[in-house]
C-alpha positions in Angstrom: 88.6 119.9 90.0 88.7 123.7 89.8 92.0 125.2 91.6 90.0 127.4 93.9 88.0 123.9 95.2 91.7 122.2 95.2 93.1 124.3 97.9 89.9 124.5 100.1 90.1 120.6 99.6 94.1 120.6 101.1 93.2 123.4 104.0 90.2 121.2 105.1 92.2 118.2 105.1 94.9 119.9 107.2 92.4 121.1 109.8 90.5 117.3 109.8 94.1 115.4 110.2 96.3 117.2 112.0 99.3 117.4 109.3 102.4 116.6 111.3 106.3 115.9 109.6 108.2 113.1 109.5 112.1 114.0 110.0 113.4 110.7 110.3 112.1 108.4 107.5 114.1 105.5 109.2 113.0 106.2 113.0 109.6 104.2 114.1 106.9 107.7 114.2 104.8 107.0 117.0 100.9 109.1 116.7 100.4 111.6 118.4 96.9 110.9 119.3 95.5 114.8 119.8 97.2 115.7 116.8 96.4 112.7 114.6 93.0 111.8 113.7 91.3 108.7 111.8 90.9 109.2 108.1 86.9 108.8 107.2 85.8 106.0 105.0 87.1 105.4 102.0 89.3 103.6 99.2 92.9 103.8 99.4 94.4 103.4 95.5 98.4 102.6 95.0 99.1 104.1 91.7 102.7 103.0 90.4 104.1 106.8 88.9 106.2 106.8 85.8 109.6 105.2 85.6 112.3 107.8 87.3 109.8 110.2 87.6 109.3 109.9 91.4 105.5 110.6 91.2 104.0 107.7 92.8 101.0 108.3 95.0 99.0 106.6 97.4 95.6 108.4 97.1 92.7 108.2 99.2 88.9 108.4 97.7 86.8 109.8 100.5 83.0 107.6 100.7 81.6 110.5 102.5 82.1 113.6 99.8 84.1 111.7 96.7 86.9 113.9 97.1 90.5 112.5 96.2 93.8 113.4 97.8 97.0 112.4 97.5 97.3 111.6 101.6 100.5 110.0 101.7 102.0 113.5 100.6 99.7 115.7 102.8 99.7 113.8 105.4 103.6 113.3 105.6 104.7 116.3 103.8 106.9 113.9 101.3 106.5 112.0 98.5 106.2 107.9 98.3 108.9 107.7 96.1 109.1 106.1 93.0 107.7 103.3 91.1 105.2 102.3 94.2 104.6 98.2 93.3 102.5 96.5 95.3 100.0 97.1 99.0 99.3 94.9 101.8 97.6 95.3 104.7 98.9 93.9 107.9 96.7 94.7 110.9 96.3 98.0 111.2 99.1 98.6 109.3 99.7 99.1 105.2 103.2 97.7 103.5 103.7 99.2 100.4 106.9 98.3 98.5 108.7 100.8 95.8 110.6 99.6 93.3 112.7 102.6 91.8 113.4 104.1 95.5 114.3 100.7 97.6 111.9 101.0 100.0 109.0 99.4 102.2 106.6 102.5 103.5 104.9 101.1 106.2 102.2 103.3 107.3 99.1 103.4 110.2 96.3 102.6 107.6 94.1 104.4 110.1 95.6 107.9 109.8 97.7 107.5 106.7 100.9 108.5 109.3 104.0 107.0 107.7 105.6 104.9 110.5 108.8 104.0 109.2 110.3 104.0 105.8 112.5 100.2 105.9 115.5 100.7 102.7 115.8 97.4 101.4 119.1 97.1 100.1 121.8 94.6 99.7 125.1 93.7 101.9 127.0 96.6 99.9 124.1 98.8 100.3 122.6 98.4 96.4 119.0 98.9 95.2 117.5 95.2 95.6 114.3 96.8 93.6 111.7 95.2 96.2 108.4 94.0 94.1 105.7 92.5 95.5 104.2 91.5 99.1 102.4 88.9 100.8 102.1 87.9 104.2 101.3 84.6 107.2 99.6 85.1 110.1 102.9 86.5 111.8 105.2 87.8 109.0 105.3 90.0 105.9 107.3 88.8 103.1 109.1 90.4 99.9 110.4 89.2 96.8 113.3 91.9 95.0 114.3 91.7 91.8 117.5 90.5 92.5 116.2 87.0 93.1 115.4 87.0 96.4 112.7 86.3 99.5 112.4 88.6 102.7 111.5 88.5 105.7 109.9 91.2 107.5 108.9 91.6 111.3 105.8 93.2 111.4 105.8 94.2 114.7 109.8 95.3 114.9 109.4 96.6 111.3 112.8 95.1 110.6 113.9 92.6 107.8 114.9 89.4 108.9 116.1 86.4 107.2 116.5 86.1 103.1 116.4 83.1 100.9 117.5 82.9 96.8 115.1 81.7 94.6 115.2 82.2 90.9 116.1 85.0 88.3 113.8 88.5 88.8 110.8 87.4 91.2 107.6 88.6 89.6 105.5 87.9 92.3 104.9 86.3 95.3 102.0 84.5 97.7 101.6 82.0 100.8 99.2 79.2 101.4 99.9 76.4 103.7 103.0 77.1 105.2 104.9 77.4 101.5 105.5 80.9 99.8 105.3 80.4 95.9 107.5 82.9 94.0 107.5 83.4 90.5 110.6 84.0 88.7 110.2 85.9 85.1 113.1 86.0 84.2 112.4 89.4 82.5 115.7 91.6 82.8 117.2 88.8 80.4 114.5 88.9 77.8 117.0 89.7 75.1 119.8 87.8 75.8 120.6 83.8 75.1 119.1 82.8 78.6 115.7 84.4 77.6 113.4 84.4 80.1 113.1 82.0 83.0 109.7 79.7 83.4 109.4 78.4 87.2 107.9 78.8 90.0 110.0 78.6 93.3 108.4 77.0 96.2 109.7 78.0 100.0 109.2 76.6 103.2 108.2 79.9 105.2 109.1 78.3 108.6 112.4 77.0 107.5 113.1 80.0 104.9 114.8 77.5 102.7 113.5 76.6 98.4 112.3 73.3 98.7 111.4 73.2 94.9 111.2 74.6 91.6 108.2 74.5 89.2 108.1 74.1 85.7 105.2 76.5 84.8 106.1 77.9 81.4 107.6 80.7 79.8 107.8 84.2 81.7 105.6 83.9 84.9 104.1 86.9 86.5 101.3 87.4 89.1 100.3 84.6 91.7 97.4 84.0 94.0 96.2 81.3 96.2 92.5 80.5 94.0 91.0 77.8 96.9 92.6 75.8 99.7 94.9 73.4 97.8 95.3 75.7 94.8 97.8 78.5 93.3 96.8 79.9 90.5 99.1 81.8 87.8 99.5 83.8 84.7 102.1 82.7 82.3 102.7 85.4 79.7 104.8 83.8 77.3 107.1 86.1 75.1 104.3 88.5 74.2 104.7 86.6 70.2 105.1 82.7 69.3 104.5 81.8 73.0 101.2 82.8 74.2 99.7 83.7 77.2 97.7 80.9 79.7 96.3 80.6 83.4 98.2 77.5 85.3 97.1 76.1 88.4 99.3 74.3 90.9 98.0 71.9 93.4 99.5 72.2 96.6 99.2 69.1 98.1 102.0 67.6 95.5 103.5 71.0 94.3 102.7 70.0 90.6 101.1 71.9 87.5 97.5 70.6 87.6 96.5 72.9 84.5 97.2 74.9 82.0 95.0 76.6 79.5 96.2 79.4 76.7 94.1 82.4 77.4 94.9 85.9 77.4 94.4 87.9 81.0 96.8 90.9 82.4 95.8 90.1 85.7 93.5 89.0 88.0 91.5 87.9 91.6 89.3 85.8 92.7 86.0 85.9 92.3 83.8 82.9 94.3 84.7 79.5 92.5 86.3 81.3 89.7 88.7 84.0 88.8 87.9 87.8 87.1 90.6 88.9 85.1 91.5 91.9 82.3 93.6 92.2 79.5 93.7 94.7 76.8 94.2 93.4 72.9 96.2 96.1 71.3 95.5 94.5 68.0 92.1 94.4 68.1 92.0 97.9 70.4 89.6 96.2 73.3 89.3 95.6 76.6 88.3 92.6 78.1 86.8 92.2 82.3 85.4 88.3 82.3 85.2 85.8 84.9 86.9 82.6 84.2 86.2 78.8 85.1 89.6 77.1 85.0 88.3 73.9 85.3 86.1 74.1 82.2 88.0 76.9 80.5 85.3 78.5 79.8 84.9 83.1 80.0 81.4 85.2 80.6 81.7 88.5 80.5 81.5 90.4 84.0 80.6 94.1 83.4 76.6 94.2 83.4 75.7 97.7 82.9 75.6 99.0 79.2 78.0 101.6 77.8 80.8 101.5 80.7 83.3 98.8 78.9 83.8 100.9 76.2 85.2 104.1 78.9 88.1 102.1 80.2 90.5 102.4 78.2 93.8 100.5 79.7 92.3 97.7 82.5 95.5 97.3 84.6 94.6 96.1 88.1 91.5 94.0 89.2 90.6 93.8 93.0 88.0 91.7 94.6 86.6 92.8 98.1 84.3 90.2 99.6 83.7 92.2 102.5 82.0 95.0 100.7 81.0 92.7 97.6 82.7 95.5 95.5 85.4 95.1 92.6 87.8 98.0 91.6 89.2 97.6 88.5 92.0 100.0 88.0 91.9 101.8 84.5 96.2 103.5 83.5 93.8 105.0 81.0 97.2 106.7 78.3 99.9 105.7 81.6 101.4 109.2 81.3 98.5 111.1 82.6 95.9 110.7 85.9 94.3 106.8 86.1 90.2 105.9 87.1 89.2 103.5 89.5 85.7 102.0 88.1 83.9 100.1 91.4 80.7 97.4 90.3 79.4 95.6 92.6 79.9 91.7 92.7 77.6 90.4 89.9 79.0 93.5 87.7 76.8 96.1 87.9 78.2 99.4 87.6 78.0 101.9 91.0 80.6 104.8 90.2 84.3 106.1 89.1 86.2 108.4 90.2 89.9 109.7 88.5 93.6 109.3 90.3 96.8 109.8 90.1 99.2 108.1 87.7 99.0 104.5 87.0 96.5 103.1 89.3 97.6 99.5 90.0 95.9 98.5 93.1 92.4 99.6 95.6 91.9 98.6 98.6 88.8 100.0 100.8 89.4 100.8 104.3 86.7 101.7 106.7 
């Protein structure tokens, strides 16, 4: 986008919105209703930022014009801090955790108004590196790097109880009354430990670990794949130990299967799963929809020529209630990302560029 076009872009979005400050990052920011207005249809994309470089952004794709804007720093006149990890919505309300800056932004997802920044630190007041999000029908929850479960209120926007699970959560989900955590392990890749290779199960009502699950070597991202089902990747030590998909039934809290297949990540996509990797020996990207029960991979993308423009497939989202996926593209990670949107048998509809390290889209209408 030219400069010129830039700046009209920023003074139009002041007049539409109403930019107001936020002076107290820790102090609940009621709206102001005559000076806050709805944002207008649209995407909202988390990108991550570069590692101590405080540039993560939470930008908003406009339906109506295609215009993208960082709205998290126009709207509150600061930036989200760094290393943003992971987005839920909650209500009207969107949970996003950052890593680097020890934080949960929880903002009005109808106005883009931060409402209250939560720290999340430990007793002495250290960095617990918060990582990814999930939620019940009545509570948010967090896993940290330092091996734990939270507990936030989203009503009182407070954290509540903790629990310890295993060594440097990856990720986290709930179905059924159990959160399922997995713990990589990763900070002690190089050491005698190695990495860790279990899954810890916890009884949300009780916030107690009722289990942990053997699940293989370096578990990272977790999603509930049907109504007795957790599904898994395992990545393995990125060498002799390859990657595979695991599934864990819920009813007994057991591995069910395991097949060696290479995905980065993934969602769920009807009865199956649609997941991307990247082989950097062979230089290609991959976007297929998997049957883990026959371990069997189709291709997704339809349209011709638009596999071979994404360069670095990071983040995959399904939205059933647009029948739209966003796959997320970090394209060289150093410079701005692309968000590709097909619809839900693969067909290509459009793209559109963000900022760094787009991880995760989520529209909002």
């Amino acid at each position: 986008m030219k400069k010129t076009k830039w700046i009209l872009a920023l003074i139009l979005l002041g007049l539409s919105f109403g930019f107001t400050s936020c002076t107290d990052e820790n102090e609940n920011n009621n709206d102001n209703p005559s000076t806050t207005q709805n944002l207008p249809n649209g995407i909202f994309v988390l990108c991550e930022g570069n590692d101590g470089m405080n540039n993560s952004a939470l930008v908003h794709y406009n339906l109506l014009n295609n215009e993208v804007i960082d709205i998290f720093d126009k709207i509150n006149n600061q930036g989200l801090g760094d290393l943003g990890n992971d987005m839920e919505l909650f209500g009207d309300k969107l949970f996003i955790s950052v890593k680097g800056s020890a934080s949960v932004n929880v903002l009005n997802s109808k106005t883009g108004k931060l409402i209250k920044r939560i720290p999340i630190v430990d007793e002495q007041g250290a960095n617990r590196k918060p990582s990814r999000l999930t939620q019940s029908s009545s509570m948010v929850y967090l896993c940290t790097v330092d091996g734990y479960v939270l507990e936030i209120n989203p009503q009182s926007l407070s954290v509540g109880r903790k629990v310890k699970v295993g060594r440097n959560p990856e990720d986290i989900c709930y179905l059924n009354g159990n959160l399922y955590v997995t713990n990589s392990g990763g900070l002690d890749w190089n050491t005698p430990i190695g990495y860790d290779r279990t899954v810890s199960v916890v009884d949300a009502q009780a916030m107690t670990e009722t289990k942990k699950i053997d699940v293989g070597l370096n578990p990272s991202f977790i999603k509930p794949i049907g109504e007795n089902r957790i599904g898994l990747i395992v990545r393995g030590n990125y060498s002799d130990v390859p990657n595979a998909f695991v599934t864990i039934n819920t009813t007994t809290n057991e591995v069910e299967s395991t097949n060696n297949i290479e995905m980065s990540n993934f969602d769920v996509i009807g009865n199956n799963i649609l997941y991307v990797n990247y082989d950097y020996i062979a230089m290609q990207s991959s976007i297929k929809t998997y049957n883990y029960t026959t371990n069997t991979s189709t291709d997704f993308i339809t349209t011709p020529n638009i596999l071979s423009q994404i360069m670095s497939p990071y983040g995959v989202n399904v939205d059933n209630n647009y029948n739209e996926v966003y796959l997320t593209d970090a394209t060289t990670f150093s410079t701005s990302g692309k968000v590709f949107v097909f619809d839900i048998n693969g067909g290509f509809k459009y793209s559109f560029t963000t900022s760094n390290i787009p991880s995760i889209a989520l529209r909002l209408e």
